[in-house]
C-alpha positions in Angstrom: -29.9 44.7 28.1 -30.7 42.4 31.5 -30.4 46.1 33.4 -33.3 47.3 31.1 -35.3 44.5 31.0 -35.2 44.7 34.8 -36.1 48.6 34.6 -39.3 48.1 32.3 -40.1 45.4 34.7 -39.8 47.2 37.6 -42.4 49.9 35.7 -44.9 48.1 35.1 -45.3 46.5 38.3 -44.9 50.3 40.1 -47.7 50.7 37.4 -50.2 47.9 38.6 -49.9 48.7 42.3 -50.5 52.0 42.3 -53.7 51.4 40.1 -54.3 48.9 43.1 -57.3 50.4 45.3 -55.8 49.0 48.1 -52.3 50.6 47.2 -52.6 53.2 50.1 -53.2 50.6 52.7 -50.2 47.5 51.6 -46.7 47.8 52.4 -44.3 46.1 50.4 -43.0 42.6 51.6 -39.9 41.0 50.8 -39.7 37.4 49.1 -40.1 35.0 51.5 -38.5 31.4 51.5 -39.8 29.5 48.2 -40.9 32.6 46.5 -38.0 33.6 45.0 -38.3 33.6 40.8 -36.9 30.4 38.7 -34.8 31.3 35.5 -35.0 28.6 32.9 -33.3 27.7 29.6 -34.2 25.2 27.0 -32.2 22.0 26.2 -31.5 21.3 22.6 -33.2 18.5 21.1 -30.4 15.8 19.7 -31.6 13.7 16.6 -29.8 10.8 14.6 -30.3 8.5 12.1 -30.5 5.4 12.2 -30.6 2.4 9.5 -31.6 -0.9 10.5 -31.3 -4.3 8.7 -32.0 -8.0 9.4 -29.6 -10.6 7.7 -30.9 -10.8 4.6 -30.3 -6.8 4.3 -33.7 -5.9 4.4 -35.3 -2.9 6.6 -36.6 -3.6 10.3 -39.7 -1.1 10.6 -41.2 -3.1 13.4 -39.3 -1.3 16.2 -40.4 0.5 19.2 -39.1 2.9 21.7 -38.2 0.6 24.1 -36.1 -1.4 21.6 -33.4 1.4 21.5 -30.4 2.4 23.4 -28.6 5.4 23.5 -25.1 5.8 25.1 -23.7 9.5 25.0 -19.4 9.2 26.4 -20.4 6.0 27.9 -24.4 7.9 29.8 -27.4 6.5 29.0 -29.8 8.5 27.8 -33.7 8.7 27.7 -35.5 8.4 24.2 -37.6 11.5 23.8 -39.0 11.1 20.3 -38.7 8.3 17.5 -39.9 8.8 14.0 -40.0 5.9 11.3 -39.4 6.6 7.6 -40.6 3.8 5.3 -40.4 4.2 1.6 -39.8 8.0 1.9 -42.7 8.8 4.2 -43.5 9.3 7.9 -45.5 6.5 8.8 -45.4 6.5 13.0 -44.8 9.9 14.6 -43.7 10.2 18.6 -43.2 14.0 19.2 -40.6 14.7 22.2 -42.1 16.0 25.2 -41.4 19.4 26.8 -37.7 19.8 27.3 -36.3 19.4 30.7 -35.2 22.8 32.0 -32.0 24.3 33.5 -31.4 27.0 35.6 -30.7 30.2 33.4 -32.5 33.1 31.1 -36.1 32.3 30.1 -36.2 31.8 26.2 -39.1 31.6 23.8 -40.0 27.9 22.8 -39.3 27.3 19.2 -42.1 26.2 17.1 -42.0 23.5 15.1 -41.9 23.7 11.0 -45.0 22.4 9.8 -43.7 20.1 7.0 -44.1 16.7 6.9 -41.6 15.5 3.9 -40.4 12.1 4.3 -36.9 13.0 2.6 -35.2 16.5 1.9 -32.6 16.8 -0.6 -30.0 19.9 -1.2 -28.9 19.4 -4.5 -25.1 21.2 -4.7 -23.6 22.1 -7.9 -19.7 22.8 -7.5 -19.6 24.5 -10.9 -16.4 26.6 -9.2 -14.7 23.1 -9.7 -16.2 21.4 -12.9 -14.2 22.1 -15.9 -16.8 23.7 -19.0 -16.0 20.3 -21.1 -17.6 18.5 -18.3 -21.0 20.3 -18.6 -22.9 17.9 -20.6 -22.0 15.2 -18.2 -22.8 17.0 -15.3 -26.5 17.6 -16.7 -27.2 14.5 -17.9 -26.0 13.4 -14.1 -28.6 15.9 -12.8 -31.2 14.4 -15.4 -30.8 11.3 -13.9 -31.5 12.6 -10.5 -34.1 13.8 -11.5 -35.7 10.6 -13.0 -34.1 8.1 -10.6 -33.8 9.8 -7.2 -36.2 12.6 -6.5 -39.4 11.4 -6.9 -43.1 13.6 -6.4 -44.1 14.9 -2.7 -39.7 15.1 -2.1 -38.5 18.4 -0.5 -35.5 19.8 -2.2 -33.5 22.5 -2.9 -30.9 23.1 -5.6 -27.7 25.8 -5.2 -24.8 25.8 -7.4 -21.5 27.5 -6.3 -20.5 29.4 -9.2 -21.3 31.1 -12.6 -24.3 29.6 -13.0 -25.9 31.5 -10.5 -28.5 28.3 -9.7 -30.8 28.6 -6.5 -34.2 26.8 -6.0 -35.4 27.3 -2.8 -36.5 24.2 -0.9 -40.1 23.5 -3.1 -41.9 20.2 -4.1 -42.1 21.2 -7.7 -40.3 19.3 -9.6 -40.7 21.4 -13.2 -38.5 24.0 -11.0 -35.6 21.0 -11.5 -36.0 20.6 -14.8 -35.7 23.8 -15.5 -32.5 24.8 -13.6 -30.4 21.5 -15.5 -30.5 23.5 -18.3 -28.2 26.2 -16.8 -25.6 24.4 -15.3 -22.3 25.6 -17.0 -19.1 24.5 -15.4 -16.7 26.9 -15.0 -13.6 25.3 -13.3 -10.1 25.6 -14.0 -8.1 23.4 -16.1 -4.4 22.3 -14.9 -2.9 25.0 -17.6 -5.2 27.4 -15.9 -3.8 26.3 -12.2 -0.4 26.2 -13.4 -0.1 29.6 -15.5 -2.2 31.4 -12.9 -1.0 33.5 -10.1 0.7 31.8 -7.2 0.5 32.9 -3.4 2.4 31.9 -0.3 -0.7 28.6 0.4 -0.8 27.7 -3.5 -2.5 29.0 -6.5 -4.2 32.1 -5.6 -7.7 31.8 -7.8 -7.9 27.6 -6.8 -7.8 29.1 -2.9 -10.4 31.8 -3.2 -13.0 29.4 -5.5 -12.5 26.7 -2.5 -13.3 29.5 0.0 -16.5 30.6 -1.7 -17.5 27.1 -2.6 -17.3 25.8 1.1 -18.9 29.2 2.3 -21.8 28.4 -0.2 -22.0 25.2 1.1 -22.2 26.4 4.9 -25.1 28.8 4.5 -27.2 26.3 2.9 -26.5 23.7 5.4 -27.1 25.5 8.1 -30.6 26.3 6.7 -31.5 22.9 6.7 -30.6 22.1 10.4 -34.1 24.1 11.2 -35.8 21.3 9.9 -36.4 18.6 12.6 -36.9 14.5 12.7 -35.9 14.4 8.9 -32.8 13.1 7.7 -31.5 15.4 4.8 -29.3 13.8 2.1 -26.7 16.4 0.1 -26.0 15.5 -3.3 -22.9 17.1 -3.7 -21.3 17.3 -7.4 -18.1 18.2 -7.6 -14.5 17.0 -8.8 -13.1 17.6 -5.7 -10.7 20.0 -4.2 -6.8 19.9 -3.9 -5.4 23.6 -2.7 -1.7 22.7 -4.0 -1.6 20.9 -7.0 1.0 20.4 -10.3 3.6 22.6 -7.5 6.6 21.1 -9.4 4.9 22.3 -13.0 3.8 25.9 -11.7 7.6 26.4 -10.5 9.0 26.0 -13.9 6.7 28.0 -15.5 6.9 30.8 -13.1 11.1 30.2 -14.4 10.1 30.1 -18.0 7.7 33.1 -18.3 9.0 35.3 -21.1 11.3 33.3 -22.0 13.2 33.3 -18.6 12.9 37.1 -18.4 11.1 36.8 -15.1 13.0 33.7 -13.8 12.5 33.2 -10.1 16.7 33.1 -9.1 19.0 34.7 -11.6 21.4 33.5 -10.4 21.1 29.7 -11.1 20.6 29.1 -14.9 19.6 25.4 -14.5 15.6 25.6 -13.7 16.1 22.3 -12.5 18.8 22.7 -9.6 16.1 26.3 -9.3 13.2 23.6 -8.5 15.7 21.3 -6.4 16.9 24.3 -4.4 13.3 25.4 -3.5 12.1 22.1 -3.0 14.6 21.9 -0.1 13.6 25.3 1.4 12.2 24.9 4.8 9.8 28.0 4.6 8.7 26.8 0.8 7.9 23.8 1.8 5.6 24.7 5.2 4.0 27.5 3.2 2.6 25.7 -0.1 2.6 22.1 1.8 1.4 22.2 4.9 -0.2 25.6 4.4 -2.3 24.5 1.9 -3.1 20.8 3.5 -4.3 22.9 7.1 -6.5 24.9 4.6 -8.2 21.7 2.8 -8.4 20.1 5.9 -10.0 22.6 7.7 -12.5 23.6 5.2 -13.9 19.4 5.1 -14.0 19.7 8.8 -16.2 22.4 8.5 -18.5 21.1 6.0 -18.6 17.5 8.0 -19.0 19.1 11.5 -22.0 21.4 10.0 -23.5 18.2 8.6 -23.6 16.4 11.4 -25.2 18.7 13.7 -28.0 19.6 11.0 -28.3 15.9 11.0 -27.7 16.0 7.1 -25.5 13.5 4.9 -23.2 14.3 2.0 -23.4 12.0 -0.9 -20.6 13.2 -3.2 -20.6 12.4 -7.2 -17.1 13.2 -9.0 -18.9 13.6 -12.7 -15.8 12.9 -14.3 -16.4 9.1 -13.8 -13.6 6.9 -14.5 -10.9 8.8 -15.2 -8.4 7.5 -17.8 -6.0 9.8 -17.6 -5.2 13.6 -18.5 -5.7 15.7 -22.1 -2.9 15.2 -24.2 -2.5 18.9 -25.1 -2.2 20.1 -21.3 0.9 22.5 -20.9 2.3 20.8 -24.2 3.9 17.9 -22.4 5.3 20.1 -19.5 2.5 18.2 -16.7 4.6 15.3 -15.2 1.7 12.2 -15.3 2.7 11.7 -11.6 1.7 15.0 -10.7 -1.6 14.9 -12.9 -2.0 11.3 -10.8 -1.3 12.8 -7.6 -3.7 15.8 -8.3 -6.4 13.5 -9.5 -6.1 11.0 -5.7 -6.3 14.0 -3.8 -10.0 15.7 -5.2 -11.4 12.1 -5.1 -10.0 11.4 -1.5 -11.4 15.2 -0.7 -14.8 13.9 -1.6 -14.3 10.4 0.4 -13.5 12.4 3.7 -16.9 14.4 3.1 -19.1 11.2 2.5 -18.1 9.2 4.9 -17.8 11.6 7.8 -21.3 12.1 7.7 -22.1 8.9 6.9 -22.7 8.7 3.1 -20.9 6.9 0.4 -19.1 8.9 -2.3 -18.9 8.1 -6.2 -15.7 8.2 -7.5 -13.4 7.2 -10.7 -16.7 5.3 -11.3 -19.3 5.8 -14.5 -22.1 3.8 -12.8 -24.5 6.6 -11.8 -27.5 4.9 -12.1 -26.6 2.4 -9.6 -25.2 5.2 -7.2 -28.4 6.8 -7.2 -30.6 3.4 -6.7 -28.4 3.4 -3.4 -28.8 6.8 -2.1 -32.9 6.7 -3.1 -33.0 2.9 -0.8 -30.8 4.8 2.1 -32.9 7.8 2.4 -35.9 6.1 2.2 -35.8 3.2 5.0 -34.8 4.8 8.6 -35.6 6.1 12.0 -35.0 9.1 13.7 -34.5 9.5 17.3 -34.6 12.2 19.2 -33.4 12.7 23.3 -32.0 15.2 25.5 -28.6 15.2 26.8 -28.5 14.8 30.4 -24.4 16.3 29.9 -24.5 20.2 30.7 -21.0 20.5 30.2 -20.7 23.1 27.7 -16.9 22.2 27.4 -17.4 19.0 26.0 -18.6 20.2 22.5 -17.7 16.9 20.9 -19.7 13.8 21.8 -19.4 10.2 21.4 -22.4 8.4 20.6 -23.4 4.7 20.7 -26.9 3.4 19.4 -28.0 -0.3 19.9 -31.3 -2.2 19.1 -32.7 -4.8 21.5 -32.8 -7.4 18.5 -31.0 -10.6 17.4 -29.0 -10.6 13.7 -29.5 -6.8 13.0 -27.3 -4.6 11.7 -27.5 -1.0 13.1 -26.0 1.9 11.7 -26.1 5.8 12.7 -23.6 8.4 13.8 -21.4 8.1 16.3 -20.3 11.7 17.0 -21.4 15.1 17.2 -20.8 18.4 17.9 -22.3 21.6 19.6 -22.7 24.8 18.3 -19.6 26.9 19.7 -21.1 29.9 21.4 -20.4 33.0 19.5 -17.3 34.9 21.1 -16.3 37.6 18.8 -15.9 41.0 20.4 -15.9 43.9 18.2 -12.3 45.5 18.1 -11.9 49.1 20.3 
């Protein structure tokens, strides 16, 4: 491509001179000292919330430029923009100036989206992993969002994972809302599903795939919402959570058990017991459902966090089965050990925790109080600042950054991220 570009340029300046009337009479000259042609790059403009209260808890919205610091791995940094969001809208507006530039290829400056929205919502429906009892909980939740938390002139956008094949693109109509409650159907899988289903060297074959596509869902729409700039974009992210080995004790025996012990796993032992005790001791069972299927979950929250972050977004995460008593008594007909069902249930809530609070929200677990929740998120996405600077760190090996905001005030509390990550540059070669 560069050999190209520097063949069409080479053209049209062939083109000009000979055009020239004075072409016949000029020589060529070389470049002389000063002359020679500057390559420049942009530099990515870095935004992060921030959330300031006095003692008494309420908002600061007096502040000024100067009354912020920002410390990137220990640096100082230079403010380049600062936007203040009171009661949902943009009430004082600094737009960063130019970019400093770098040596390297000239790119196109971006243009800025011409939205002004004080708060942007992505409203995500994990119907992969809602069971189809839960579905009148999960729309009256969404009803209540709708009343409590997004309120007239709010951006937001509404994708669900699954069946219900949900997607309102980001709008201010609020009618489109309404309308899309009404088919929300969950469709996840109950613990006789998991346990009777077909099993695979990381878990339960179907639980792995739904978490794949529910993540990957999840991605793509986050990633849209990075283009937006100086807003802070709050996820409400319904979902019971996600655990990629559950009931493993369970699913063994009935793996022994199917047709009557027809298809039992070792023939040899009769006792499915000592079966389950001698697998439980096996070094490659163990690393392949265990810590196979921990890596997976793990992984696939660090994504989700890590594409958060840099899209400056915040998951709040609402578990609609509220306070959870305990299981159905009709599940596998008394087969599920309560310890496993306890163990499976502490693990999708803790899934949901790790996504909240890496990105700086709160998440609403083994707890009926929606209301409330949604009082909080509406009063933390509708106080805050957004800053804006330019990182005067051109290492590109130092994707992960440590951040430290301050305020130049007495008895406030600040709060705001304090990492990030770049974008890794893409390195896939196609294969010979």
């Amino acid at each position: 491509m560069g050999w190209r570009f520097g063949q069409i340029c080479a053209a049209l300046a062939a083109v000009s001179w000979l055009l020239s009337p004075v072409a016949a009479q000029q020589r060529p000259t070389p470049f002389q000292a000063g002359d020679q042609p500057t390559f420049r790059a942009d530099v990515t403009l870095i935004t992060n919330d921030v959330i300031v209260r006095d003692g008494s808890g309420q908002f600061v919205s007096d502040l000024v430029k100067e009354d912020f610091e920002i410390f990137e791995d220990g640096v100082k940094q230079e403010l380049a923009s600062l936007v203040l969001i009171q009661g949902g809208r943009a009430f004082n507006l600094q737009l960063p100036a130019p970019a400093p530039v770098a040596e390297g290829i000239i790119l196109p400056t971006v243009r800025p989206r011409d939205d002004t929205a004080g708060r942007v919502f992505l409203l995500f429906i994990d119907d992969l992993h809602m069971e189809a009892d839960e579905t009148p909980r999960v729309r009256d939740l969404f009803k209540r969002i709708s009343k409590t938390l997004v309120h007239e002139g709010d951006l937001f956008a509404m994708v669900s994972s699954g069946s219900s094949s949900i997607y309102v693109a980001p709008t201010y109509d609020r009618a489109l809302l309404d309308s899309a409650i009404s088919k929300i159907m969950g469709n996840g899988m109950t613990p006789t599903d998991i346990i009777t289903g077909p099993q695979g060297s990381r878990g339960p074959s179907e639980l792995f795939y739904r978490a794949n596509v529910a993540v990957q869902t999840a991605l793509t729409v986050i990633q849209q919402l990075g283009q937006m700039q100086h807003r802070r974009k709050a996820i409400i992210f319904v979902s019971a959570g996600y655990d990629l080995n559950p009931f493993e004790q369970s699913r063994f025996y009935a793996a022994n058990t199917f047709g009557g012990g027809r298809f039992r796993l070792d023939q040899l032992i009769e006792d499915v017991d000592r079966v389950s005790a001698r697998v439980r001791t096996n070094a490659f069972m163990e690393q392949s459902n265990y810590s196979f299927a921990d890596l997976d979950l793990a992984n696939h929250m660090h994504r989700l966090t890590r594409a958060a972050n840099r899209a400056n977004a915040t998951f709040y995460t609402i578990d609609p089965r509220g306070l959870i008593a305990g299981m159905d008594i009709g599940e596998m007909e008394g087969q599920l050990d309560p310890m496993q069902w306890w163990d499976y249930v502490a693990k999708t809530q803790n899934s949901l925790r790790v996504l909240a609070e890496g990105t700086g929200g709160f998440a609403v677990v083994n707890n009926n109080d929606f209301d409330g929740a949604l009082r909080r998120i509406d009063a933390e996405t509708s106080d805050y600042y957004v800053i804006g600077y330019y990182s005067n760190n051109t290492d590109p090996t130092r994707w992960r950054r440590q951040l430290a905001i301050s305020v130049n005030r007495d008895d406030v509390d600040v709060w705001s991220r304090t990492t990030y990550e770049l974008v890794e540059p893409d390195v896939t070669e196609p294969l010979p």
